[in-house]
C-alpha positions in Angstrom: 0.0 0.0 0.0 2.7 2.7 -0.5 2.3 5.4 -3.0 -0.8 6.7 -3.4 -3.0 4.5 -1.7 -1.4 5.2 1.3 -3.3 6.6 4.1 -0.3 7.3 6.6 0.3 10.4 4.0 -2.6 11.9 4.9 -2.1 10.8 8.9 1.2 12.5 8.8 -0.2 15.3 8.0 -2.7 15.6 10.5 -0.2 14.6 12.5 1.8 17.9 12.1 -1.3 19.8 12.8 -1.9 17.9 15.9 1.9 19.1 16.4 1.5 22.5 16.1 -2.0 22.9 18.8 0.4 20.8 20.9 -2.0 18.2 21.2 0.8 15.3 20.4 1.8 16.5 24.1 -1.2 16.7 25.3 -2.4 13.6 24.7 0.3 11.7 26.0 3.6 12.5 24.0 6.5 13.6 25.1 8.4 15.9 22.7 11.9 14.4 23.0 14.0 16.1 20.8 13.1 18.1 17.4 10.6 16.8 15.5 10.9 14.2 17.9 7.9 12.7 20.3 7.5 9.5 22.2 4.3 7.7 23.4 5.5 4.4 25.6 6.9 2.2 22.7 6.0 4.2 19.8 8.0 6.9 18.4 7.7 9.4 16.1 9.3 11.9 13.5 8.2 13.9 11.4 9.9 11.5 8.4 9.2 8.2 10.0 7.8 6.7 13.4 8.8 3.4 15.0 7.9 1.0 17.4 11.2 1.0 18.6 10.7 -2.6 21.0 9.4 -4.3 18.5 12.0 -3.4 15.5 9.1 -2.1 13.4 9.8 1.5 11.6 7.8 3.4 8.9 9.5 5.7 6.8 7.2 8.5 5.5 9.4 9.4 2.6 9.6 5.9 1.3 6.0 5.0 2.4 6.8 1.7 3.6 7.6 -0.7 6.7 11.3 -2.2 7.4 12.1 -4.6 10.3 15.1 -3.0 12.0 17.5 -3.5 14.9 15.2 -3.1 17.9 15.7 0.3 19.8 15.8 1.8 16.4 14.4 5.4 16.1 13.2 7.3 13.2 13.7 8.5 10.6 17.3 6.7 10.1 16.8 3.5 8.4 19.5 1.3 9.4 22.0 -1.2 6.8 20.5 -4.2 6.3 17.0 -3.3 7.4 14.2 -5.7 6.0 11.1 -4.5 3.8 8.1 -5.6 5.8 4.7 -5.9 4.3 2.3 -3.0 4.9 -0.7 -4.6 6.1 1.8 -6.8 8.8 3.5 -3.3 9.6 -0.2 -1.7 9.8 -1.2 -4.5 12.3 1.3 -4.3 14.7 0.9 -0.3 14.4 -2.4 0.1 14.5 -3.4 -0.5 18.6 -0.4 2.1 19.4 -2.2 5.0 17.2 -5.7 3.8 18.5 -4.8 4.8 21.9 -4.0 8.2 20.7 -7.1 9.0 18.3 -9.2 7.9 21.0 -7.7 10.4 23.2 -8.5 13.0 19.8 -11.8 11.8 19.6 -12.6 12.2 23.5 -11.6 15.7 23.9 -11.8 17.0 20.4 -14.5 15.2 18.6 -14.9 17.2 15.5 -10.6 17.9 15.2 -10.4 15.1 12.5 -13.2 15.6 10.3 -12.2 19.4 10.6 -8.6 18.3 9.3 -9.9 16.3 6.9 -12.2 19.2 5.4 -8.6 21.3 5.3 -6.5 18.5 4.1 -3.9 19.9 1.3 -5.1 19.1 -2.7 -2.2 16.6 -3.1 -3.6 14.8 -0.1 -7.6 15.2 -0.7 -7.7 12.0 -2.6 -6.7 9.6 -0.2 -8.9 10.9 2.6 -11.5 8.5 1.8 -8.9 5.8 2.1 -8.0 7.3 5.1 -11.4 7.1 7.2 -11.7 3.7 5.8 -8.3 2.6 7.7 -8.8 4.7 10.9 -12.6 4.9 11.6 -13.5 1.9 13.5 
């Protein structure tokens, strides 16, 4: 699911916005280092997000999954690092965002749909895709 289909370009994005109303720290992230935040196992970058334990990394730029060295922190992807399929990365991703969006959706219900309504032309096509992936 890279490229286009991909509805962690439009997540990203949304992501930045949640950035800049502080709301990453709010609910729950500690801001770590530039562009850099931290929410129990899962980190993220601006370029990439990991779960760090687990090996797993996303790299935005490259849209895709790699297995990696445990401890590993975006956005560096290290030598030797694995391609991992999108929908096993997704899984394993997946309950780590859901704790966050729930926290979005309990003290800002309408934040997402709002960000959605704003989303950037290059990104407006895959918001469909996007509610299909993150909307229980």
């Amino acid at each position: 699911m890279t490229g286009l289909a991909n509805p962690l370009r439009v997540y990203f994005w949304m992501l930045g916005q949640d950035a800049r109303l502080d709301l990453l720290t709010q609910g729950g992230f500690q801001h770590v280092g530039p562009s850099l935040y931290r929410r129990g196992n899962l980190w993220l970058h601006q370029l990439g997000l990991s779960l760090a334990e687990e090996g797993i990394l996303y790299s935005r730029e490259e849209g895709r999954f790699y297995r990696v060295p445990p401890g590993t922190i975006p956005p560096e992807i290290p030598a030797g690092s694995s391609p991992l399929p999108f929908r096993e990365g997704w899984q394993k991703l997946r309950a780590h965002l859901a704790e966050y969006e729930n926290w979005i959706t309990s003290h800002r219900p309408d934040h997402r749909q709002r960000l959605l309504r704003l989303c950037p032309p290059a990104l407006r096509p895959l918001r469909r895709k996007w509610k299909e992936t993150f909307t229980p």
